[in-house]
N, C-alpha and C positions, 0 to 999 in steps of 0.2 A: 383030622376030620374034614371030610370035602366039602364041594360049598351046599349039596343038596341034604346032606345031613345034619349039620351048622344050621339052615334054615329051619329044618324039623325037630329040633334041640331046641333053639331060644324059641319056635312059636308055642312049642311044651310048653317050656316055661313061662312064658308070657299067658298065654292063655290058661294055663293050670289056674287059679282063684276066679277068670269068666266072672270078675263082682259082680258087674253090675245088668249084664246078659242071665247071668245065671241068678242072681237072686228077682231079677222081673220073671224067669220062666219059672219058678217056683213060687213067689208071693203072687204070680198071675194081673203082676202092675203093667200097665202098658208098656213098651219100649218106649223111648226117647228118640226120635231119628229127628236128626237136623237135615233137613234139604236145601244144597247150596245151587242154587241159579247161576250158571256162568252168564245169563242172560238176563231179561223182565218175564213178565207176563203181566195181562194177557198176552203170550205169542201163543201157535199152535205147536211150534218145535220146542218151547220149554214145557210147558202145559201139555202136552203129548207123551212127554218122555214120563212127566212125574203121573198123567195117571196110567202109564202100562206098569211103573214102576211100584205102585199101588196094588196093583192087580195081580202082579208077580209075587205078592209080597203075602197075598193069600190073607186066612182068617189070623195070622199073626199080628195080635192086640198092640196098638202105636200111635204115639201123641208125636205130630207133626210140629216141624218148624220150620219155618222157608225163612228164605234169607234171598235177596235180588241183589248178585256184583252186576249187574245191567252195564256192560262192556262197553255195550254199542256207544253210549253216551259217556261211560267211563274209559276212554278209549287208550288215552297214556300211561305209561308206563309207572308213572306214580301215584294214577286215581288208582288203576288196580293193585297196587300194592298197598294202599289205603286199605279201598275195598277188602283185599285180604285178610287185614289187621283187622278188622272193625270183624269180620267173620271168625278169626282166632280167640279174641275177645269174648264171641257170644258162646264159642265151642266151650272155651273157660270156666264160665260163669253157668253155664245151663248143662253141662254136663252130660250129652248123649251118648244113647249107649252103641250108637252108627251114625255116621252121614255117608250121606248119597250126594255124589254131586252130578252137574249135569254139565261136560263140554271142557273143554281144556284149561281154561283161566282158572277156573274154582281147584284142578288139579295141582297148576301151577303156582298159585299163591294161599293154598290151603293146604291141602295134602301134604305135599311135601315137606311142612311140618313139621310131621307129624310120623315119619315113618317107621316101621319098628317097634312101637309102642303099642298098649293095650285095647288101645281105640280104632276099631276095624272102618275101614274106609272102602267103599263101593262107588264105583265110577258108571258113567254112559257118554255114547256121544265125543268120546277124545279119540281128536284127527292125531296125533303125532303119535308115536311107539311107545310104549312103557320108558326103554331105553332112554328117549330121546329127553322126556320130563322126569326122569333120574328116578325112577318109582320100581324098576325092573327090580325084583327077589326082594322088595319089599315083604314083609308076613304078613303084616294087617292091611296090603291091598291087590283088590281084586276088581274086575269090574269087563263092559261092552267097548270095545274098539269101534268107531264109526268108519267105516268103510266107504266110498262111495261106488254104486253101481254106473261106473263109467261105460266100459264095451257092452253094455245095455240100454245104456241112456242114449249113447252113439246108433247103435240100432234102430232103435225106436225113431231117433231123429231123420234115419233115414227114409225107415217106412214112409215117413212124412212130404219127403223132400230125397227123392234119389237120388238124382244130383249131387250131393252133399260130398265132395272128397276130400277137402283142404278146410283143416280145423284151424281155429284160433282161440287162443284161451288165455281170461283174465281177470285179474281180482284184486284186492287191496294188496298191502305187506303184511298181514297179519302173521305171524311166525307157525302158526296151525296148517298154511300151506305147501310150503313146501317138501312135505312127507308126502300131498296129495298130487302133488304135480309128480313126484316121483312114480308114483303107484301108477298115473295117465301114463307116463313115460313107456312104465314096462310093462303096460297093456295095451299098445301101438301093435306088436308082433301078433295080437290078436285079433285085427282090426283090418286085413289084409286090404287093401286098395284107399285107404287112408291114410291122411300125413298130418302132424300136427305142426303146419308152418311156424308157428309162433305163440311165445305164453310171455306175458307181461303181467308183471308187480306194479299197481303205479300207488300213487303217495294220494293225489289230491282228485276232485271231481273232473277238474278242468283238463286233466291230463288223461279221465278214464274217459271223457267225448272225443276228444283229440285221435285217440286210438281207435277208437269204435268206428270213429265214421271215415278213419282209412284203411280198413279190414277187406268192407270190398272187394277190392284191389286186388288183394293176393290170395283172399279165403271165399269160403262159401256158407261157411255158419261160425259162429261161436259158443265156445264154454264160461258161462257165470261162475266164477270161482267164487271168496265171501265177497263183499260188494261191503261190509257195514264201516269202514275205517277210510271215508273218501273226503278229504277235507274240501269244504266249501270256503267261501272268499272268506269266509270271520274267523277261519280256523278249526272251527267245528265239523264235527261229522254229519256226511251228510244223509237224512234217513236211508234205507236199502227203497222202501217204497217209492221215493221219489227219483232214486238213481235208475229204476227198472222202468218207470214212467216217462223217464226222459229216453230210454232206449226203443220203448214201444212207439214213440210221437219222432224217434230221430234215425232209428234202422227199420230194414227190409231185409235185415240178417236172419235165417231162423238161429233157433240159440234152442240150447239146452243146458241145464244145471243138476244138482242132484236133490233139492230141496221140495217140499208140496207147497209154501208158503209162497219160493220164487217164484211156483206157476202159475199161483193166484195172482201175482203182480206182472205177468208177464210174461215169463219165460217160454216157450209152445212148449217144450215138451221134457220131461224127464223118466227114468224110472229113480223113484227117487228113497231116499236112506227112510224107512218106518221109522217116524218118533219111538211110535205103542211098541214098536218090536222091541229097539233101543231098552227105552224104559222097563219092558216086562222083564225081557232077561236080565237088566240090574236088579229088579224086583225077587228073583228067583233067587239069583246069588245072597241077598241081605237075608232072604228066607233060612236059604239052609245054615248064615252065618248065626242066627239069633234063633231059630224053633231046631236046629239040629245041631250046632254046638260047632257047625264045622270052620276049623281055620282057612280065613280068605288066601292065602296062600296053598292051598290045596283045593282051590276052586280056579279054572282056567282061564286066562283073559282071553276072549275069543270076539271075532266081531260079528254082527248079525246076517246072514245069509239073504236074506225076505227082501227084496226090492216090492214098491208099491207104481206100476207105473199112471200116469198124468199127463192130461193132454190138454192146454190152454185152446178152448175152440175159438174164443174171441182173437186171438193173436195169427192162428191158424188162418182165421178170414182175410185178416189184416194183410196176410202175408199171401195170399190168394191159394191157400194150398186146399183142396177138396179131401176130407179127411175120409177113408173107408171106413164103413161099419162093422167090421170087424176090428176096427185098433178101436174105435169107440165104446165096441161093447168089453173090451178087454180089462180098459184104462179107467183110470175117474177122472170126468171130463170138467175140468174146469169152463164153463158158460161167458164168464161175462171179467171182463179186470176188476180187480177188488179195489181199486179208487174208484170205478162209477158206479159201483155199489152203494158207496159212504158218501156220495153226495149226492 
């Protein structure tokens, strides 16, 4: 038996009695879906993903439950394997008939699990490969691959700023990157008169200014990789808002990232990854697994195509760049920094 038939054998049989999917579509009880936060909220990229994933998810009857592994602040390697437990725990005891997670940590310390088993798992928002977080020919998972719209975001940054030839790009260690710096790599051939001098991992906040304010030098803008994992002098992580506040009051870089959140805090400009899209298509997938019976393994991991592009106007000024009204009317223009907002 080969291994595509083998997969279509045990999902039979695993799926054949569908208890507790199949007796909510017939007693017409709500489904159960557990929602696992790799993140918090309020953000607008968790809260974004769960209501497209709401919305995908259609007039199909379901009693909610969220869960927050809040990374940012759980940031070691053993909060989140906490974290995990205390989320396997709740899968345990409360019994859903899906969870949905959102982002790679929840894949990583939940999912995996779990695999093989009767309990269908839907993803959104994971930077690394099926392969990579060991999930690949799983049966009960399926779900949205986050993509980032780089040789787009790179464009847009040029419209901006023509000038622009010599990139630099940098972020935490977060293990969710380096899939992404690979995918920048081999969309460089795309990008003809562009080089990407330099991509830095750093560990701590002291070493992410250090870098920044010697970029200058050899580049002409930078790339915001994740920014949430930058240890400050107590050891702690240091917020993403205040590390993008220190770049706005300490460069003259333009920068771009792939996030809508970064460009409220700064960034000038992105096209950047849809939450709504993210979330609606895991939305879709949980649909056809629970109102049409279908095995998550015969639904395809696929990442979202829809870039949203964004344009920090404040940072724009900052940076003395006269933005056209055509990339204005194009983009959703971010106004003003979201810390002189809130104070």
């Amino acid at each position: 038996m080969n291994r595509a038939a083998r997969r279509q054998f045990l999902a039979a049989t695993l799926w054949a009695p569908l208890s507790a999917i199949a007796q909510a579509r017939v007693s017409g009880r709500p489904h159960r879906i557990l929602h696992v936060m790799s993140f918090d909220s309020p953000w607008r990229w968790s809260d974004g993903q769960f209501v497209g994933f709401k919305e995908g998810l259609g007039d199909v009857a379901a009693k909610f439950k969220v869960v927050q592994m809040d990374v940012k602040r759980n940031g070691s390697r053993e909060a989140r394997e906490q974290k995990g437990r205390e989320v396997r725990a709740l899968i345990d005891s409360w019994q859903p008939d899906l969870v949905y997670t959102s982002d790679d940590d929840a894949v990583e310390f939940v999912t995996r699990h779990y695999l093989n088993q009767r309990l269908p798992f839907v993803f959104s928002g994971m930077n690394k490969t099926p392969k990579e977080h060991g999930i690949d020919g799983a049966i009960n998972v399926t779900g949205v691959l986050e993509q980032e719209h780089f040789v787009e975001s790179v464009r847009l940054l040029q419209s901006l700023a023509p000038g622009v030839s010599r990139l630099v790009a940098i972020g935490d260690q977060g293990p969710q990157w380096p899939p992404v710096i690979a995918r920048m790599r081999a969309a460089m051939e795309r990008l003809p008169g562009i080089s990407l001098v330099s991509i830095d991992q750093v560990r701590s906040f002291d070493e992410f200014k250090t870098r920044m304010l010697s970029y200058p030098a050899v580049a002409d803008a930078a790339v915001q990789l994740g920014i949430f994992a930058l240890a400050g002098p107590d050891g702690r992580n240091v917020p993403y808002q205040e590390v993008q506040k220190w770049v706005c009051q300490n460069s003259l870089m333009p920068d771009l990232s792939f996030w809508i959140n970064r460009v409220h805090y700064g960034v000038l400009a992105s096209v950047t990854i849809s939450e709504r899209e993210q979330g609606l298509a895991a939305g879709r997938l949980a649909r056809a697994i629970l109102a049409e019976g279908k095995f998550p393994s015969a639904l395809p991991i696929r990442p979202t195509l829809k870039g949203h592009p964004a344009i920090n106007l404040a940072r724009a000024r900052q940076l003395g760049i006269n933005v056209k009204s055509s990339l204005l009317l194009s983009a959703e223009v971010v106004p003003a920094f979201q810390w002189e907002k809130a104070s």
